[in-house]
N, C-alpha and C positions, 0 to 999 in steps of 0.2 A: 439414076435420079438422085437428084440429091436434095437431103432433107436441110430446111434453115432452121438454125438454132438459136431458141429465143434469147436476149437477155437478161439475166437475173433483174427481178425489183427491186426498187432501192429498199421497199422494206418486208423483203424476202432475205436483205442481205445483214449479215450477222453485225449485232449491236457492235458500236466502238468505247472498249474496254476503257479506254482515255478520257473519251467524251462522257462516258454515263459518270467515272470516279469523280468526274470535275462537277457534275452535276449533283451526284449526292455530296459531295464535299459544300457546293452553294448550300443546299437547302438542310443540312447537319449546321454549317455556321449563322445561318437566321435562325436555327430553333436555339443556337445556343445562346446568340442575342437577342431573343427576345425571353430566352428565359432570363437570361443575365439583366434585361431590362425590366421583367416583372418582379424579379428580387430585388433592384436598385429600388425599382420606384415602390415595395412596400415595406424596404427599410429607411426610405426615408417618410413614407408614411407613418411608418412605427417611429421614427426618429422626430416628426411634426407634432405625434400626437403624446409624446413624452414631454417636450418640449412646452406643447399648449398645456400639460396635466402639471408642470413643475412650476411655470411661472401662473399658470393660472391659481393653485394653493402657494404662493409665496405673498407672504404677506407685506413685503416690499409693490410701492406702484412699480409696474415696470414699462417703459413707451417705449417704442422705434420711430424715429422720424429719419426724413432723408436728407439731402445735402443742405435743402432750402429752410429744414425744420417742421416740416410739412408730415404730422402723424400717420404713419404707417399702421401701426397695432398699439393693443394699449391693454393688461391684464383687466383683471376686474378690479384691483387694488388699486389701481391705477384711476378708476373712473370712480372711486370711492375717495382718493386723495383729489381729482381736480374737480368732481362734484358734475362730471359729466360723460355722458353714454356714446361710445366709442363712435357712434353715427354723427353725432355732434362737431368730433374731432378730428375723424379718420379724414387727412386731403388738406386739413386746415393745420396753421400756424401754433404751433404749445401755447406760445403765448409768457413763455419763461426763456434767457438768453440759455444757450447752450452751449457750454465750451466744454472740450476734452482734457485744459491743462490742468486740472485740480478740482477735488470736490469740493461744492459751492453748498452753502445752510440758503433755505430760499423759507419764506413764509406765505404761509397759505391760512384765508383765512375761510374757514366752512359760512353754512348757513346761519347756523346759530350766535356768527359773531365771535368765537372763539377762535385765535391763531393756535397754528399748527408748526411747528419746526422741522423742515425734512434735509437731510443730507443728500444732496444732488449728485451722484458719481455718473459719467459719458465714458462710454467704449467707444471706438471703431468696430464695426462688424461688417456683414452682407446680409441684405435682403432681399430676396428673391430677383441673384443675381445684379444687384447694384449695390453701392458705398450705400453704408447707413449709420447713424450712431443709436446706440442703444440706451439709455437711460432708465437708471434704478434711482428711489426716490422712497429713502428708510425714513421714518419718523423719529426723530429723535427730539422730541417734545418734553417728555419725561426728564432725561439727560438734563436737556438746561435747563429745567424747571430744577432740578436738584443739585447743578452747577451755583445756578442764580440764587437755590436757598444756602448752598454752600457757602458762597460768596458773602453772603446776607451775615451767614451765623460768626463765620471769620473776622468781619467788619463790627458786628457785635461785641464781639469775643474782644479785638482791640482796643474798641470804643470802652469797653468795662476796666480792661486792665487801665485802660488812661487815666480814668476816672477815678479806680484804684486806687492809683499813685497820686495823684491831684488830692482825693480825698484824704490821705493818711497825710499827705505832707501839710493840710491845711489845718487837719484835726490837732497831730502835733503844735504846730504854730498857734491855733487860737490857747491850747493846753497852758502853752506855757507862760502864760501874762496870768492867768490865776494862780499857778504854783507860784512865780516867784515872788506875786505878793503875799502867797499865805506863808511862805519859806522865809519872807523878811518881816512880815507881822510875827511870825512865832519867834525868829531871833532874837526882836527888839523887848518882848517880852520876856527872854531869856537873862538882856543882859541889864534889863532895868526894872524886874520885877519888882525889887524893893525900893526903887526913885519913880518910879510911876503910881499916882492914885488910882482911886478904886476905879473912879470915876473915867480916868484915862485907861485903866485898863478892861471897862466892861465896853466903851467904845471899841480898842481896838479887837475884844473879841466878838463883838457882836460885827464888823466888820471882816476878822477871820472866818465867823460861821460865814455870812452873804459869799465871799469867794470860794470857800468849799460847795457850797448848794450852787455855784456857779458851775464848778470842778464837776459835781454829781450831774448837775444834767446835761453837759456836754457828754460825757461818758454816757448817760443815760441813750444822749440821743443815736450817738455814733453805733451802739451795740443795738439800736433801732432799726437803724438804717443799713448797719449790715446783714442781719435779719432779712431784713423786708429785700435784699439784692437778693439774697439766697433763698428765696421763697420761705423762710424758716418762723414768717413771723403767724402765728397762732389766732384764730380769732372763735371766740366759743358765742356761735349766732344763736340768740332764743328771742320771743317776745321779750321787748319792755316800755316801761313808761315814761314816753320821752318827755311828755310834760314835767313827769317828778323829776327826772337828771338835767333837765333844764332848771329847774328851781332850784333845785338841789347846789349845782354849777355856780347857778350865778350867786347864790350866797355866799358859796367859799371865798368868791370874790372879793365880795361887797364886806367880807371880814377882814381882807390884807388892804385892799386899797380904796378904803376909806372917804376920802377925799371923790372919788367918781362916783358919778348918779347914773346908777341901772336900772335899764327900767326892761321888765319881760311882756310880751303880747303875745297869751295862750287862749285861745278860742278857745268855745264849750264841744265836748263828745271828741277829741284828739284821737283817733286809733290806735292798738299798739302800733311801734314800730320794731322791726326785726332786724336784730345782728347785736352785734359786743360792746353791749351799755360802757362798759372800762371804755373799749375804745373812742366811744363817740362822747365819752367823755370829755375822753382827753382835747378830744379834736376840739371840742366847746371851749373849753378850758384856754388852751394856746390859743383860736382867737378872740376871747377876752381879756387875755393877756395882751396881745400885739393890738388891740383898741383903745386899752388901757395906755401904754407905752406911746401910742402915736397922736392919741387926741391932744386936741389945745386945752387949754386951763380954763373952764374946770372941765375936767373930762366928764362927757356924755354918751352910754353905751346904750341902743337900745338893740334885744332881743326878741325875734321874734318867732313864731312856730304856724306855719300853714298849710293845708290839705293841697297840694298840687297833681292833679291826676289820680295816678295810686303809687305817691309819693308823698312824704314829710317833707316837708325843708326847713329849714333853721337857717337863719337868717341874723347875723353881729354887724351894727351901724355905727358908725363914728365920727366924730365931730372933728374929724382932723383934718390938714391940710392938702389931704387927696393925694395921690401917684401919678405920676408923670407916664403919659403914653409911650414910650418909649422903656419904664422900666415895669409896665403891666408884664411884656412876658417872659420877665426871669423871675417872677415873683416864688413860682413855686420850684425852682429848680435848687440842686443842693447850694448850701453854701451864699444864698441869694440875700442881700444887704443892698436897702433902699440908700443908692448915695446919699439925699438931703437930709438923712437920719444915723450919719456914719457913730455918731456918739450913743447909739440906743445897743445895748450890749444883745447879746445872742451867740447862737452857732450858726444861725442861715441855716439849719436842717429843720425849725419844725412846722412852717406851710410846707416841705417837699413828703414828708413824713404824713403831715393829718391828710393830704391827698390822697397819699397811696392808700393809708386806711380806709379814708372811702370811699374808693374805687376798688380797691379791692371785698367790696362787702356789694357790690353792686350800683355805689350812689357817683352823685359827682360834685364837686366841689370847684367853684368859681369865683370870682372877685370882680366887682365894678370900683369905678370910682370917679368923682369929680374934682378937678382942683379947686381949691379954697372952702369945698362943702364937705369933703370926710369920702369914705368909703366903706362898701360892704361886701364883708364874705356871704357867702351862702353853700350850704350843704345840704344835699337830698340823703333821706333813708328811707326804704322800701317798708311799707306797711306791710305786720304780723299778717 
């Protein structure tokens, strides 16, 4: 009898060596890509969130838009320079041209109506996977606000030296028409003192004094005026009584020139006024002198003093032939001579001079005029 012999099962029958290697070899190379894929994707995690931590504290805006211009991302500096919340933006158009050939100054202006100056630089870059440009947007506001004061002070700074030179060369030249009359008055006197009478000779000195006190206050006024360019000119502000240095003023007047009818209009209870009685003297003084100089015969000056606000004003009218529209506005600048009065002697420095005094004490000094009726200065002083 004969026994039948079963067939081995197939999984009775010993593992294949080949087969199992190739299997654990599969599933050793998934774990090691997917490990290799949970470190990519949590250093690019860690790589996302450095990235959001550095532009988001950069105090530059910074936006990504895509090929069409179409915002991507936008820091928060960014929604602080274009004044809007990235929901706003994100999908929609900047709204500024974008170019990569060169950084562009672009102006922006906020809420409050204040311009902003920012420096536009565009990269190429990727964003998640497609062309993007990148755009950082520094404020350089500051910058050309101190380029623009730079410019400013530079333009100053030429303008003064012009002026400089214009000034010396003119001061010079008016100089010298008094020396060389006092230079040929004292020669003549030199070589004809005993063929000359008394009488001839106390003219021609009383004509030598008048071009020295010419001499002296051209000098006077040029060392005024360069003072007052150099901030150097001094004023000692206290209470005073501008009734009395009006009164006072207009008589010195009325002592040299004679001939003019002055007349003063001081209302009752005047307040003090405050600043450098000398100064608003002086100011008084020169335009009563140049009222004096410009009225018709007889000359007629009146003075006048009035409460305007919480202001003084002093007020010199004249009976002269008025100013021409056209030369009202050089009146007070240096060196300024009314053409139809080319024969009236001066420096043309002292309306730019009694301005600056007072304005610089706080007040303002202006001038009207009408032709054929005269004109009037007027100056303000700030009540004690």
């Amino acid at each position: 009898m004969t026994a039948n012999r079963e067939e081995p099962r197939q999984e009775d029958q010993p593992p294949d060596p080949v087969r199992l290697g190739f299997e654990e070899a599969v599933v050793e190379a998934n774990l090691a890509l997917r490990e290799e894929l949970e470190e990519r994707t949590a250093a690019l995690d860690a790589a996302e969130s450095r990235f959001r931590a550095i532009v988001g504290a950069s105090e530059d805006g910074i936006v990504v838009v895509d090929r069409d211009g179409n915002v991507l991302f936008m820091n928060p500096a960014a929604t602080t320079v274009l004044d809007k919340h990235p929901h706003e933006l994100t999908g929609q158009p900047l709204g500024v041209p974008v170019s990569a050939d060169r950084p562009d100054l672009i102006e922006i202006v906020d809420r409050r109506g204040q311009i902003h100056t920012y420096q536009m630089r565009v990269v190429e870059t990727e964003w998640q996977g497609s062309t993007a440009r990148l755009i950082t947007l520094h404020d350089v506001t500051a910058i050309k606000s101190a380029e623009l004061l730079l410019k400013e002070a530079v333009g100053r700074l030429e303008e003064v030296n012009e002026l400089k030179n214009e000034f010396v060369g003119m001061v010079v030249h008016d100089m010298k028409t008094p020396l060389t009359i006092i230079t040929g008055f004292v020669q003549a006197l030199q070589r004809n003192w005993e063929k000359f009478s008394d009488e001839r000779k106390k003219e021609l000195l009383v004509r030598l004094e008048r071009r020295a006190s010419e001499l002296d206050r051209m000098v006077t006024d040029t060392l005024q005026v360069a003072q007052i360019e150099a901030s150097q000119f001094n004023y000692r502000i206290a209470p005073f009584d501008l009734a009395a240095m009006v009164e006072r003023t207009s008589e010195a007047i009325r002592t040299v020139a004679r001939q003019a009818r002055i007349e003063v209009s001081l209302p009752d209870g005047i307040p003090s006024a405050l600043g450098d009685e000398a100064r608003y003297a002086q100011v008084l003084l020169n335009l009563l002198t140049n009222a004096i100089k410009y009225a018709r015969d007889p000359a007629t000056i009146d003075v006048e003093v009035r409460l305007v606000a919480n202001m003084l004003r002093v007020t010199v009218a004249d009976n002269g032939e008025g100013i021409t529209p056209d030369e009202m506005p050089k009146l007070f600048k240096r060196f300024s001579r009314l053409r139809q009065h080319d024969n009236v002697e001066g420096t043309g420095l002292g309306l730019y001079i009694c301005k600056r005094m007072v304005e610089d004490q706080k007040g303002r000094l202006w001038a009207e005029s009408e032709l054929g009726t005269g004109s009037r200065f007027s100056f303000t002083i700030p009540i004690a």
